[in-house]
N, C-alpha and C positions, 0 to 999 in steps of 0.2 A: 245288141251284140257288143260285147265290152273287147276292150283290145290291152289287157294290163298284164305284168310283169307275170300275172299266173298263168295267161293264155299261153305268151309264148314260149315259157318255160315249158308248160307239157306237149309244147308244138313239137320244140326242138329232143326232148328225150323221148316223142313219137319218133322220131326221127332216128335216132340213134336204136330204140327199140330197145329201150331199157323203163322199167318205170322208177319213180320218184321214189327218194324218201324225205317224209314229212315229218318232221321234229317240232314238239310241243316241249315249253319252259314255260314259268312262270314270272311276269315280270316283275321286278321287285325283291327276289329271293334271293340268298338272304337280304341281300341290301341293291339299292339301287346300281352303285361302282360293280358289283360281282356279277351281278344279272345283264351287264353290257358286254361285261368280257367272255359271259358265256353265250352270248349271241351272236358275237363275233367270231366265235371260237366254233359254230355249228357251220358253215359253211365250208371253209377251211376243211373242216374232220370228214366233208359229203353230204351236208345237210342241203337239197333243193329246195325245199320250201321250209319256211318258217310259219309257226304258228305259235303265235307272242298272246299269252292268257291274262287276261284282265280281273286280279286279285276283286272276290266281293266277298262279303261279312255273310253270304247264307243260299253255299255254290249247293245247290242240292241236288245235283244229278254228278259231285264230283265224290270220287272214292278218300279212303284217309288219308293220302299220301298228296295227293293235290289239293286237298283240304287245308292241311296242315301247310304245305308252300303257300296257299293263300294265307295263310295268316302271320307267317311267318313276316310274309310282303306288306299285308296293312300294317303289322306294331312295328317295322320298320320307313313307316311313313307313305308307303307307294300308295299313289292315284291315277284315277285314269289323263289328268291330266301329265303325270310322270312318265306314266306307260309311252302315249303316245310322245314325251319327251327320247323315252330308252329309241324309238323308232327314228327320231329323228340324229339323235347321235349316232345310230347302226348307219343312216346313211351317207352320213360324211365318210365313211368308207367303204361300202358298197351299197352300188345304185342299180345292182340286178338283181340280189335275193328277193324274191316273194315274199312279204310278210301279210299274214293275216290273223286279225286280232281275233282272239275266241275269250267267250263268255258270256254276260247276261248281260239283258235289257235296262236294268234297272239304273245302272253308272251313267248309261248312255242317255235315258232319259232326263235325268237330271241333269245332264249337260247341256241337251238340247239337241234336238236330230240337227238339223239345217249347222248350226254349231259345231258339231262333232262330227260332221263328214267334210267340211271345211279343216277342220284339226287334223282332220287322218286325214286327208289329202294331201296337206300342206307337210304332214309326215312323213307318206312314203309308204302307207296303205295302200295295202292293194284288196284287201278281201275281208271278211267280218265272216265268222261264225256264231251265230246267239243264238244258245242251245232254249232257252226257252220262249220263244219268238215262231210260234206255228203258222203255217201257210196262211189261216185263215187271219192273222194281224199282218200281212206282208205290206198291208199301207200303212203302217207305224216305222217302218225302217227300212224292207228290204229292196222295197219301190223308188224310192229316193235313192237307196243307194246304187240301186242299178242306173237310174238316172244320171247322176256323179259319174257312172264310169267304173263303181267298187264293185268286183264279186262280192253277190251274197252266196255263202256255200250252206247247202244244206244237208240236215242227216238224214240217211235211212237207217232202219233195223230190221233185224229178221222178222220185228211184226209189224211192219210195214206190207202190208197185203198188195193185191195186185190188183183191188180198189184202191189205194190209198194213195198207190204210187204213182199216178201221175198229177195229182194237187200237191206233193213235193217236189215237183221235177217242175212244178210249172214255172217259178220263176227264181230255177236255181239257176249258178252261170261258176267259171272256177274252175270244178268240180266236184262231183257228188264224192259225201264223205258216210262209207258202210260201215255203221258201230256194228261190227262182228257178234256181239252181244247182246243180251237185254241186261240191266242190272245197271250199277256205278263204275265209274273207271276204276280202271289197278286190276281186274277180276282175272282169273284162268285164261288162256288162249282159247278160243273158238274151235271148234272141228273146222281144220281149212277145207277138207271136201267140201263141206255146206258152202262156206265161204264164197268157192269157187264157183257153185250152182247159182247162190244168189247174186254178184258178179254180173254174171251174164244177162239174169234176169232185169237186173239195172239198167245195161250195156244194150239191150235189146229194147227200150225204151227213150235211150237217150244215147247224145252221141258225146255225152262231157266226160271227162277221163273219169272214172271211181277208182277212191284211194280207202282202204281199208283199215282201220284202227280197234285198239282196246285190246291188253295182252300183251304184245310184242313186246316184245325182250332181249331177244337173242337176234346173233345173225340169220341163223337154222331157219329161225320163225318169219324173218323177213324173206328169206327166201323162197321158203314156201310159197306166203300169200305173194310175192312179187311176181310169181312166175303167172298168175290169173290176173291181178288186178293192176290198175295204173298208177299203184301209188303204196306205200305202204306206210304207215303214221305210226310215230310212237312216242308218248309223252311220260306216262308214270313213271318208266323205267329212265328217265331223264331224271326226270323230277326227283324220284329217288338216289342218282348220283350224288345232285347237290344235297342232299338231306346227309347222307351216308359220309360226308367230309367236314358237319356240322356238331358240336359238341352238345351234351346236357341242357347249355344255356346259348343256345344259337349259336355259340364261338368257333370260327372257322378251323380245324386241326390236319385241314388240308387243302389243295386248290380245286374249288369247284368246277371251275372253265378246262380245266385239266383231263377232271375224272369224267365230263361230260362229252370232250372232245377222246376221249379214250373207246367210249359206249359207240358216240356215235358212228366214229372208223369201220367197228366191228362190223355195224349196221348196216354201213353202205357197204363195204364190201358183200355181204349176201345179198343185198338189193344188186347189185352188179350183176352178181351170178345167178341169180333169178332165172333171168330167156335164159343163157349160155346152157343150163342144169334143165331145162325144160326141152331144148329143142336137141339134147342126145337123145 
């Protein structure tokens, strides 16, 4: 049983009886200085949890739009060692956001597991998403990092059956995260009645908060899934902020941390009104 910055977090907005909203960026994008100011700038705007993505050369389960912010992030120099640097400088001024690093295995091995949960510890990690790390490798990373003390958070999808679902849940901790979809990130919004059926189906298996992602865009859309699930995630449309203030040739022709903290206002405020709009 882990006791870190993500437990208590969904302790206390159990508490209040609001759920979370989870904001994904890329770290790196466009440059290392911009991708800190809009880190720091997601909390601020109602960002509870952070989820800080780990630029790699062949994200295959990532849509064009977080593709393109990875790469954006490598020819501007970012590593997983910078990443977890971005983490350590978010802390010098705050030491309660959640951050949880999301991405692939492949950075992290080369780093060195016992290495790299030493590095994110000493950062300010609190949780790991590695979307291509299946239950049945959980002794390559997810075992140690439960050991450490780090949420490992893992994904369900709609074809996630109800064989399949508890060797996911077996040594998830965090929170479970429901990709609303099957396909790459950035796609169409989900049918949220489904959403809300599968939710439960989750919930009725395990007792970790489930936060919902893929899609979201709007406050409308956060409000919706908010009012079933305990969390509601939203990254492309982030991502696409700082893309949308970037010129031809990468050149900034507006402030990214700006247009990010703009999106994300919108956000939490429908995440707010989530219960308030569910329980007229």
């Amino acid at each position: 049983m882990t006791n870190t910055r993500i437990d208590r977090r969904f302790a206390k907005l159990k508490e209040e009886d609001r759920p979370a909203l989870v904001t994904y960026f890329m770290a790196g994008d466009p440059d290392y200085a911009t991708s800190l100011a809009i880190m720091k700038a997601l909390p601020k705007a109602g960002s509870d949890v952070i989820e800080l993505g780990m630029p790699f050369s062949d994200p295959m389960a990532d849509g064009p739009a977080i593709q393109a912010a990875g790469l954006r992030a490598l020819k501007g120099g970012q590593t997983l060692e910078k990443t977890l640097q971005l983490a350590r400088d978010f802390r010098t001024s705050d030491t309660e956001t959640p951050i949880v690093l999301m991405g692939y295995y492949n950075p992290i091995y080369v780093h060195g597991v016992d290495r790299f949960l030493t590095d994110a510890i000493d950062a300010g990690i609190d949780g790991l998403i590695i979307v291509d790390l299946p239950p049945e490798m959980d002794e390559e990373l997810c075992i140690p990092a439960l050991r450490a003390g780090v949420n490992f958070i893992r994904l369900a999808t709609p074809t996630t059956d109800a064989k399949r679902l508890p060797k996911v849940l077996q040594n998830t901790s965090g929170f479970v995260y429901y990709v609303s979809m099957t396909g790459i990130t950035g796609s169409a919004l989900a049918d949220t009645s489904k959403v809300a059926d599968a939710v439960q189906q989750i919930k009725n298996q395990t007792d970790l908060p489930v936060c919902v992602g893929f899609g979201v865009k709007t406050a409308e859309q956060a409000r919706v899934i908010g009012a079933s699930a305990d969390g509601v995630v939203v990254g492309t449309a982030i991502v696409n902020a700082v893309a949308n203030v970037l010129g031809p040739e990468g050149q900034l022709t507006g402030d990214p941390a700006e247009a990010v903290a703009t999106l994300v206002s919108g956000l939490s405020q429908g995440v707010r009104s989530a219960r308030l709009a569910s329980a007229q």
